[in-house]
C-alpha positions as semicolon CSV with decimal commas, in nm:
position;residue;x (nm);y (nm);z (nm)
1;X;8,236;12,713;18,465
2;X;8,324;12,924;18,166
3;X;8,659;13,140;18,143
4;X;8,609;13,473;17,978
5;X;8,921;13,730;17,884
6;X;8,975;13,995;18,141
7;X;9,281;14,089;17,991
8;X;9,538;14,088;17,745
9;X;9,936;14,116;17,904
10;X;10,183;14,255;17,716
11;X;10,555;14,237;17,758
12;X;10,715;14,578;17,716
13;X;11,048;14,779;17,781
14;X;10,838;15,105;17,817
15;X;10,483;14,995;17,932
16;X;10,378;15,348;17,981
17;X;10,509;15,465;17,609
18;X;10,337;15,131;17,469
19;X;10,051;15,155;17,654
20;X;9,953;15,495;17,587
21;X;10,030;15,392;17,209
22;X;9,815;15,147;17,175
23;X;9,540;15,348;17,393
24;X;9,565;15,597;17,103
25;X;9,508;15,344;16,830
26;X;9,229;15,152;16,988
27;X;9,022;15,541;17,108
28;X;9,072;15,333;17,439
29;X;9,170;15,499;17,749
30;X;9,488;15,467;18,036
31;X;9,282;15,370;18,349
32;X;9,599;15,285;18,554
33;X;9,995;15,327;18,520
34;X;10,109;15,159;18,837
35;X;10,464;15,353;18,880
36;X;10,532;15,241;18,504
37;X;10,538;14,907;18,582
38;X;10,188;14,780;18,497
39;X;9,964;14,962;18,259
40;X;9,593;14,893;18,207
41;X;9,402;15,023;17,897
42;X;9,024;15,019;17,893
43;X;8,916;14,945;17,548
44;X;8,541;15,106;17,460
45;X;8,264;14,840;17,394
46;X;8,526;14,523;17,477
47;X;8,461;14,284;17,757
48;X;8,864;14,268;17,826
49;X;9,122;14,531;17,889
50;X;9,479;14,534;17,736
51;X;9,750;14,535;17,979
52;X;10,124;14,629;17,938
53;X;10,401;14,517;18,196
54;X;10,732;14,640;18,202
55;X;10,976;14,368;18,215
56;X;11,387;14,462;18,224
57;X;11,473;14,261;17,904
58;X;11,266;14,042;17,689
59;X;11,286;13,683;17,765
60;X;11,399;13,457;17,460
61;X;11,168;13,225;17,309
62;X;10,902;13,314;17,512
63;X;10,574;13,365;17,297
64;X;10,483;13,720;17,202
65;X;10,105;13,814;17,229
66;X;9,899;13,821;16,893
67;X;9,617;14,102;16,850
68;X;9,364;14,025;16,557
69;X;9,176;14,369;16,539
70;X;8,926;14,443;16,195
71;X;8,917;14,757;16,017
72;X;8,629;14,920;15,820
73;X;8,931;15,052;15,547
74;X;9,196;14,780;15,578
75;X;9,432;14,994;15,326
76;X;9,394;15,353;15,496
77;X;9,355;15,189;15,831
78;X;9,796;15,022;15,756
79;X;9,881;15,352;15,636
80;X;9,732;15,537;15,951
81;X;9,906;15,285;16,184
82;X;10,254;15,286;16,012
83;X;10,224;15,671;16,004
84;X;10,153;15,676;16,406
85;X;10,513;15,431;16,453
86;X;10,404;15,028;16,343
87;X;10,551;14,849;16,057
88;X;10,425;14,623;15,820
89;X;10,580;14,305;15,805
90;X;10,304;14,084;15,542
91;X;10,015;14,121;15,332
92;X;9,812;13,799;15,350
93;X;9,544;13,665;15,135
94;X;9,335;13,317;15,162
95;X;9,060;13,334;14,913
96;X;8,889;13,677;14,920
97;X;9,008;13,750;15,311
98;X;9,332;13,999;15,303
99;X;9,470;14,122;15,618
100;X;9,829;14,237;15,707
101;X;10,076;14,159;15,995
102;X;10,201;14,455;16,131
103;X;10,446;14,493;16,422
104;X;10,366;14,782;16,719
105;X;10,659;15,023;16,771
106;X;10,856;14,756;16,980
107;X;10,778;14,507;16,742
108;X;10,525;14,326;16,903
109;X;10,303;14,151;16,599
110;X;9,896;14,195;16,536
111;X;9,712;14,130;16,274
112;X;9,475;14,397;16,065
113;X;9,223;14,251;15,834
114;X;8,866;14,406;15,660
115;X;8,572;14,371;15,880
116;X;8,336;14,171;15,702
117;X;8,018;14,382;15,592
C-alpha cells in the first residue's frame, strides 16, 4: 500500500482570508469554507488540495507547513507575491539553483525557486 497527498493543512487565524489568498496565488479555486473554520482549495492539475484550519492561537513549537512551489520567472514571480501581501525572508543559492524563502501574509514560510527548463 502506497500513501499519496490528499492534502496539505494549514494552521491559520483567518482560514477564510488565507485561504482565499493563497487560492489567488496558486489560479486555484475555494471549493469549501466550512463556517470559516476549515477551508479547502482545489489546486488546477495537482493530485492534492491545500487546506486551511482556523485554530484560536498558534501553538508554540509546533512545526509550520513548508510549500516548495517553481516559477517560470523566479525574480518577477517574488516581486508579484510580495506586491499581493508575502515577504521575503532569504535568497538561497547552491550551485546554479536560486530560490527564495518567502513568508505568506501570516507568516507562514514556502519556498519559490526557477523551474528547471
Amino acid at each position: 500500500m502506497t500513501l499519496t497527498v490528499g492534502m496539505i493543512t494549514v494552521d491559520s487565524l483567518d482560514a477564510v482570508a488565507l485561504g482565499r489568498w493563497w487560492a489567488e496565488q496558486v489560479g486555484g479555486e475555494v471549493v469549501q469554507e466550512n463556517d470559516g473554520w476549515f477551508v479547502v482549495v482545489a489546486v488546477p492539475g495537482a493530485a492534492y488540495q491545500l487546506a486551511f484550519q482556523k485554530v484560536e492561537r498558534p501553538t508554540p513549537g509546533k512545526n509550520k507547513v513548508h510549500l516548495d512551489l517553481v516559477a517560470e520567472d523566479l525574480d518577477a514571480e517574488v516581486a508579484r507575491l510580495e506586491s499581493a501581501g508575502a515577504d521575503q525572508v532569504a535568497t538561497q543559492t547552491m550551485e546554479d539553483f536560486r530560490w527564495v524563502t518567502m513568508a505568506d501574509p501570516e507568516g507562514n514560510y514556502f519556498d519559490v525557486a526557477q523551474a528547471e527548463g
